[in-house]
C-alpha positions as CSV (number, residue, x, y, z in Angstrom):
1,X,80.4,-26.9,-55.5
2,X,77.9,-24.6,-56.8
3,X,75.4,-22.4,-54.9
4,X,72.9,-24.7,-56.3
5,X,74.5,-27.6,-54.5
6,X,74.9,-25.4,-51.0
7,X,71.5,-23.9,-51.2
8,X,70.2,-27.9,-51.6
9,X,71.9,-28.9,-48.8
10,X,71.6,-26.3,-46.2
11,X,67.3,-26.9,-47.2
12,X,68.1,-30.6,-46.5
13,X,70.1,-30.3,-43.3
14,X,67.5,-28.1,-42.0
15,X,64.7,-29.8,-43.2
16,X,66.1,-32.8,-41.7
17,X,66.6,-31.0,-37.8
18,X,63.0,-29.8,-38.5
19,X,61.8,-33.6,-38.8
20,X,64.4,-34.9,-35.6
21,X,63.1,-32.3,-33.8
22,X,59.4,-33.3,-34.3
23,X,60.4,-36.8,-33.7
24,X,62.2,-36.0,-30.5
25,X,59.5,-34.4,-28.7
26,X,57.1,-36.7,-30.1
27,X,58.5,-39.6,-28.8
28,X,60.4,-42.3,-31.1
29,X,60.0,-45.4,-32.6
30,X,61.3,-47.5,-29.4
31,X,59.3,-45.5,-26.8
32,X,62.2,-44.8,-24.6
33,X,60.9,-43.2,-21.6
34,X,64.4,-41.8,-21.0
35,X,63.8,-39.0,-23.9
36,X,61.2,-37.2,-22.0
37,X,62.9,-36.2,-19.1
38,X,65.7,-34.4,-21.4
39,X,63.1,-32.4,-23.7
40,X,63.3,-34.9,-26.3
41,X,66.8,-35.4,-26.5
42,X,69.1,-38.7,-26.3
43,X,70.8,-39.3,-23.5
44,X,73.2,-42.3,-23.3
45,X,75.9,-41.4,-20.4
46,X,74.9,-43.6,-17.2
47,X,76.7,-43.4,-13.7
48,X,79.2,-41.1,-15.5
49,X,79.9,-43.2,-18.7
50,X,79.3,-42.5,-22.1
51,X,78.1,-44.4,-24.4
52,X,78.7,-43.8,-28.1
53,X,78.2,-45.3,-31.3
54,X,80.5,-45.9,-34.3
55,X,78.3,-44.9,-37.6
56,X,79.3,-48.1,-38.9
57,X,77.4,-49.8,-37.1
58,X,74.3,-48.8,-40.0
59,X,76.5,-49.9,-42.4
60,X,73.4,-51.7,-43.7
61,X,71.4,-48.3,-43.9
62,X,71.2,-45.1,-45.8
63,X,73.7,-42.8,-44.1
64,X,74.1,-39.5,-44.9
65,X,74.8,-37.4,-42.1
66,X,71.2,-36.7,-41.5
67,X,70.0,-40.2,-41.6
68,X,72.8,-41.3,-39.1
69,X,71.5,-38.0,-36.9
70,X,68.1,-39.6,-36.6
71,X,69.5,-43.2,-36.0
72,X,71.5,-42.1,-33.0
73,X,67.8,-40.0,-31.3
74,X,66.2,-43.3,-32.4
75,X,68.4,-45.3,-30.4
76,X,68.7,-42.7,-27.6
77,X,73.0,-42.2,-28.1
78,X,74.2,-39.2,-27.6
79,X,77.7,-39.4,-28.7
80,X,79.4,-40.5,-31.9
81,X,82.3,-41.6,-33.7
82,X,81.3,-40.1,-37.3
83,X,82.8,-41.9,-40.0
84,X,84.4,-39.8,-43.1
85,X,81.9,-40.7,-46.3
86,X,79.1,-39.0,-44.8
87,X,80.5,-35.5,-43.3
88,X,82.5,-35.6,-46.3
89,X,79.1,-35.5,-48.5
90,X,77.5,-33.2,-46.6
91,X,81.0,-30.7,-46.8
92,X,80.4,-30.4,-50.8
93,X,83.4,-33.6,-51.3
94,X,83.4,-35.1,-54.9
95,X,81.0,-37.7,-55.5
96,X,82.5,-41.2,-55.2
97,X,82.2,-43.5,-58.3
98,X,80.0,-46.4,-57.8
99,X,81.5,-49.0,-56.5
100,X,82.7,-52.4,-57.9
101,X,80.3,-55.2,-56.7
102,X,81.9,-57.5,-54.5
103,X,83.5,-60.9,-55.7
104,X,84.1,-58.7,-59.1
105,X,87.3,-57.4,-61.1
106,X,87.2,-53.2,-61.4
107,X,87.6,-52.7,-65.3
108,X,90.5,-50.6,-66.7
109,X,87.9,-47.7,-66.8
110,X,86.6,-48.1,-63.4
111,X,89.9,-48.3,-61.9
112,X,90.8,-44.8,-63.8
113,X,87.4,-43.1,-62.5
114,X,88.8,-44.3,-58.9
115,X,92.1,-42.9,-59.7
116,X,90.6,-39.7,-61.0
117,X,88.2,-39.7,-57.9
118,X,90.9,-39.4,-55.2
119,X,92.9,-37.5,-57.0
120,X,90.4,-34.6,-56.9
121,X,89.0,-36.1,-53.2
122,X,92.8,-35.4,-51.9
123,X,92.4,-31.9,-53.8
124,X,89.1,-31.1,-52.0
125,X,90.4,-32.1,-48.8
126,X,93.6,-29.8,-48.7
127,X,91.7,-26.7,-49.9
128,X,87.9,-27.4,-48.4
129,X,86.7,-24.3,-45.5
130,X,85.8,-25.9,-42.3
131,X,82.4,-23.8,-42.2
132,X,80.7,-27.7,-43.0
133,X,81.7,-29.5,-40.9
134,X,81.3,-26.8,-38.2
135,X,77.8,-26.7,-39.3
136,X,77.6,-30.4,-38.8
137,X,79.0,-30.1,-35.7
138,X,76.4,-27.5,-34.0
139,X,73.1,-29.4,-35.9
140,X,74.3,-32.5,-33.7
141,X,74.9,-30.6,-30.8
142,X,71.6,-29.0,-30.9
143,X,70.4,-32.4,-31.5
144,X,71.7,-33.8,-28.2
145,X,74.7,-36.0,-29.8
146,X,78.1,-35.0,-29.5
147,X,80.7,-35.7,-32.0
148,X,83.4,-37.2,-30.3
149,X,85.9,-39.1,-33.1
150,X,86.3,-38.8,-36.7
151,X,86.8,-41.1,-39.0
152,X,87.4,-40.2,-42.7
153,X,89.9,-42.0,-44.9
154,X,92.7,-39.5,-44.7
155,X,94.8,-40.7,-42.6
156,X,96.8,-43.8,-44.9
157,X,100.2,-44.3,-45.5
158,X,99.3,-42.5,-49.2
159,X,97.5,-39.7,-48.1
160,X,99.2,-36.1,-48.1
161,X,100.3,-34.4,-45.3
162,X,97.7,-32.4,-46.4
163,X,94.9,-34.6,-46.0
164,X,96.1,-35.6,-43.1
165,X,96.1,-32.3,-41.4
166,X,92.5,-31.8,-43.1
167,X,91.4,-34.8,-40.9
168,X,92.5,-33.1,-38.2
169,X,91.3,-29.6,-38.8
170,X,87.9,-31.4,-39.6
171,X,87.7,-33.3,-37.1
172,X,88.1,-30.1,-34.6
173,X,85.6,-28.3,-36.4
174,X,82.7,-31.0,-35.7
175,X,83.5,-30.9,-32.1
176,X,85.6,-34.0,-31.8
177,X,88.9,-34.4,-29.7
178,X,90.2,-37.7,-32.0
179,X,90.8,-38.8,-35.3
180,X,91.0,-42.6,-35.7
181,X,92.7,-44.8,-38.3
182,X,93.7,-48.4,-38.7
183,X,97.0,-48.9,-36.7
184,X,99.8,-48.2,-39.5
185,X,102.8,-51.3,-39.5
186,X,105.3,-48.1,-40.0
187,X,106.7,-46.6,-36.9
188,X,107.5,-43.5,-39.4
189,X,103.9,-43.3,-40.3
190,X,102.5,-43.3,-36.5
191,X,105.7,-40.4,-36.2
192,X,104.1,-38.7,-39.0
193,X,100.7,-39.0,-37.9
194,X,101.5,-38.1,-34.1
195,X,104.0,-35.2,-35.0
196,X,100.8,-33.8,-37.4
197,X,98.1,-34.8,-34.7
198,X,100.1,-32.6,-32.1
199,X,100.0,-29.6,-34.4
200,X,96.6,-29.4,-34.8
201,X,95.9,-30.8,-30.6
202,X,93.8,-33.9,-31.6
203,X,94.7,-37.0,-30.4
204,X,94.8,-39.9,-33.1
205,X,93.6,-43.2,-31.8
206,X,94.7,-46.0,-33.7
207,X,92.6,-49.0,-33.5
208,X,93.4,-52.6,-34.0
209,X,91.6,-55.9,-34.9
210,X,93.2,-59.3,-33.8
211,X,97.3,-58.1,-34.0
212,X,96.0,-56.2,-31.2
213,X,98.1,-56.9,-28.2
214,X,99.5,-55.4,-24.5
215,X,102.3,-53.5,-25.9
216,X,100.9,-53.1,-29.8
217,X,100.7,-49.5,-29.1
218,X,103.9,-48.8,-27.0
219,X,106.0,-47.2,-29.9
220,X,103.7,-45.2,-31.3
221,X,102.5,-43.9,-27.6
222,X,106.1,-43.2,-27.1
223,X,106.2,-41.1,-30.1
224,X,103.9,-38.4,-29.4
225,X,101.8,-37.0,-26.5
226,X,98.8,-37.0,-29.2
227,X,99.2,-40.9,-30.5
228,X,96.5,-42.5,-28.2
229,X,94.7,-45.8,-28.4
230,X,91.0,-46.2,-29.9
231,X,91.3,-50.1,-27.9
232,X,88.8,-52.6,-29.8
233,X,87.7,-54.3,-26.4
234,X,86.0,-57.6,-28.6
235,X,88.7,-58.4,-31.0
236,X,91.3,-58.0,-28.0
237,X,89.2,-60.9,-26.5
238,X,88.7,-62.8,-29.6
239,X,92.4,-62.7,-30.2
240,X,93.0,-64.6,-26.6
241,X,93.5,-61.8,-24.2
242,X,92.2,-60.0,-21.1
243,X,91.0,-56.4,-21.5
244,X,91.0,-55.7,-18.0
245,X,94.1,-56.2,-17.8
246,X,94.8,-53.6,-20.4
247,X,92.6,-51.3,-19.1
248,X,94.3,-51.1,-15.6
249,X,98.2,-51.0,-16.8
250,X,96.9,-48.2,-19.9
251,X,93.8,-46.6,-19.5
252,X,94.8,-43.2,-19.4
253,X,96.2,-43.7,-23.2
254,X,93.1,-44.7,-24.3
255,X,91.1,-41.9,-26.0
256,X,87.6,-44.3,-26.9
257,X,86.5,-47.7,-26.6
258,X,85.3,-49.9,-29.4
259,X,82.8,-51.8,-27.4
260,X,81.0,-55.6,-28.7
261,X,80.7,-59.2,-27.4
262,X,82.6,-61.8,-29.3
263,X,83.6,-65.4,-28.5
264,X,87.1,-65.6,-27.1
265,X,89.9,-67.3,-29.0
266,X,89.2,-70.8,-28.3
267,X,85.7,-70.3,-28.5
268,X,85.8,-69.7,-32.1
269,X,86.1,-65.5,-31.6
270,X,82.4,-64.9,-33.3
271,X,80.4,-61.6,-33.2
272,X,77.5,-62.5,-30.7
273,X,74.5,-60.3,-29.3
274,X,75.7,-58.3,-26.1
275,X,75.4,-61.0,-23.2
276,X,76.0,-63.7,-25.4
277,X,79.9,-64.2,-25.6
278,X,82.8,-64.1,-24.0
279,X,83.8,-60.4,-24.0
280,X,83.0,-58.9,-20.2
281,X,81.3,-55.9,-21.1
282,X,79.6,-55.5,-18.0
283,X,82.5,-55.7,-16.1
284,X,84.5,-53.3,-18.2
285,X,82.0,-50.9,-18.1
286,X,81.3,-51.0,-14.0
287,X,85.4,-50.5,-14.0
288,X,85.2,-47.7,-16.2
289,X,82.3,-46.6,-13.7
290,X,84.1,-47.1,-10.9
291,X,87.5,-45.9,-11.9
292,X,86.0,-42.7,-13.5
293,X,87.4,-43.2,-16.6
294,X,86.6,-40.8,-19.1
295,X,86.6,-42.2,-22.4
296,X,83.8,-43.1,-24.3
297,X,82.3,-46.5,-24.6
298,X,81.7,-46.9,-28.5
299,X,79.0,-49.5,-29.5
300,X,80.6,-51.3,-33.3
301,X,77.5,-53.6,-34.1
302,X,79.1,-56.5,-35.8
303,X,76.8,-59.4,-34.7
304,X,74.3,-60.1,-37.4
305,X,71.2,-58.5,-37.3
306,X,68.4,-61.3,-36.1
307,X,65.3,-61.3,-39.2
308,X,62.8,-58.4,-38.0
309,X,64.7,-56.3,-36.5
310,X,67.5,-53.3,-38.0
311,X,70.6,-51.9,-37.1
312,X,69.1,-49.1,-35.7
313,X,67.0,-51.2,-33.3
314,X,70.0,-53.5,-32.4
315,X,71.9,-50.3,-31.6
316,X,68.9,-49.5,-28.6
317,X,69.5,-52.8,-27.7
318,X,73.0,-52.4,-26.7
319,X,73.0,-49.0,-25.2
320,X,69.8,-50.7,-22.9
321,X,72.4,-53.4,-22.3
322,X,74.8,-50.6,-21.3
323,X,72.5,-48.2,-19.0
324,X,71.4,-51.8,-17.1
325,X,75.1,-53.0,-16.4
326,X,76.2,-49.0,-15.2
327,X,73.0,-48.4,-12.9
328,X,72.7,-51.9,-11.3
């Protein structure tokens, strides 16, 4: 990366926590009367809970890390699980090709530029400073939103040992105490991960869709103090079981909370609007109240977004949802 390149960015990321800040004391787009009292900032931690917000949920948005910044003010969260793409970009990574449309076959060429791509991505990642992504790190802080999971896509059964430290080393340096993946089917791949995880004292939480079930997690928890669970409280309902029952017999393995309301398993298992389905979020959420637990509640928007409204604004929706069911 060129001082061209850091010189452009550092203008952008300050630019960009010149403009939040002018937002936040101005008031955002919602009017949520809950800024003012904290000079501007977000607040989303009620009766002792937080609630935090996967970055995929604006899947459907511009996201660079400055974009997702203002999303989370604008929807008053002050907590994040930061997915990889856009810490990555703002770090200096290599640009990713473009991708391949959906429903279309990559070309011989595209799949060499993809090859090519992570071929230098895995280079960057063994070999990048972690001056970025502290950087990252404190321009959220000072925002008001803490970093509390990474995300990047180093953590596969073909990634390095290298990357996968880099995941962890990153994910330290932006302030977070997990690193999250997709539940490998290896037991020697959660040993590798944990045995890695444990160097660096970041937990990895794996996360699970439907194969999510009470003892999905038991070898890899076995395997190392630092495996942990990042529990997916919707699919595990959507697959045909009881989350509170989870939560009692394994809470304290669970390092964050992927947190939406789908149908249950014989209700079809859709993505519905908070309130709407079958998932007891409020009743998860007054245990975690009432129990103390102290992992973070992470908001995955999944439903589809209703015509004239946005992620972002679906986002306020849910952590309104949230605050309602922890104070009543």
């Amino acid at each position: 990366m060129s001082q061209t390149d850091i010189s452009r960015r550092e203008f952008l990321g300050a630019s960009s926590l010149l403009a939040t800040g002018l937002a936040l004391f101005s008031g955002s787009s919602f009017g949520m009367p809950a800024y003012i009292p904290h000079l501007g900032k977000p607040n989303s931690r009620f009766r002792g809970v937080q609630i935090g917000v996967i970055s995929y949920s604006w899947r459907s948005m511009p996201s660079s890390a400055e974009q997702i910044l203002q999303y989370c003010v604008d929807s008053n969260i002050s907590a994040i699980e930061l997915m990889g793409p856009a810490a990555e970009e703002f770090a200096g990574a290599p640009e990713a090709p473009a991708r391949v449309p959906r429903g279309q076959t990559a070309t011989p060429e595209q799949k060499r530029e993809q090859v090519e791509y992570l071929a230098k991505l895995a280079q960057w990642r063994s070999a990048v400073p972690m001056k970025r992504f502290e950087q990252l790190g404190k321009i959220y802080k000072k925002a008001g939103v803490d970093i509390y999971a990474y995300k990047p896509s180093a953590l596969g059964e073909k990634n390095s040992d290298a990357e996968v430290d880099y995941a962890f080393r990153a994910a330290k340096a932006l302030g977070a105490n997990q690193a999250n993946v997709e539940k490998p089917n290896l037991s020697s791949e959660t040993k590798r991960l944990g045995t890695i995880a444990a160097r660096n004292k970041i937990y990895v939480g794996y996360h699970g869709h439907l194969q999510q079930t009470a003892d999905w997690w038991d070898e890899a928890l076995s395997q190392s103090d630092y495996n942990a669970m990042n529990f997916d409280m919707g699919h595990y309902v959507a697959a045909g079981f009881d989350p509170i029952a989870l939560l009692e017999n394994k809470h304290q393995h669970i390092v964050s909370m992927h947190t939406k309301d789908r149908k249950n398993k014989a209700n079809g298992g859709a993505n519905m609007p908070w309130g709407e389905g079958d998932t007891p979020v409020v009743e998860v959420l007054q245990m975690m109240r009432d129990n103390k637990y102290k992992f973070p509640a992470t908001i995955e928007l999944e439903y589809e977004v209703p015509a004239g409204s946005d992620a972002v604004k679906e986002t306020a929706k849910c952590v309104e949802f949230a605050r309602k069911a922890l104070e009543s």
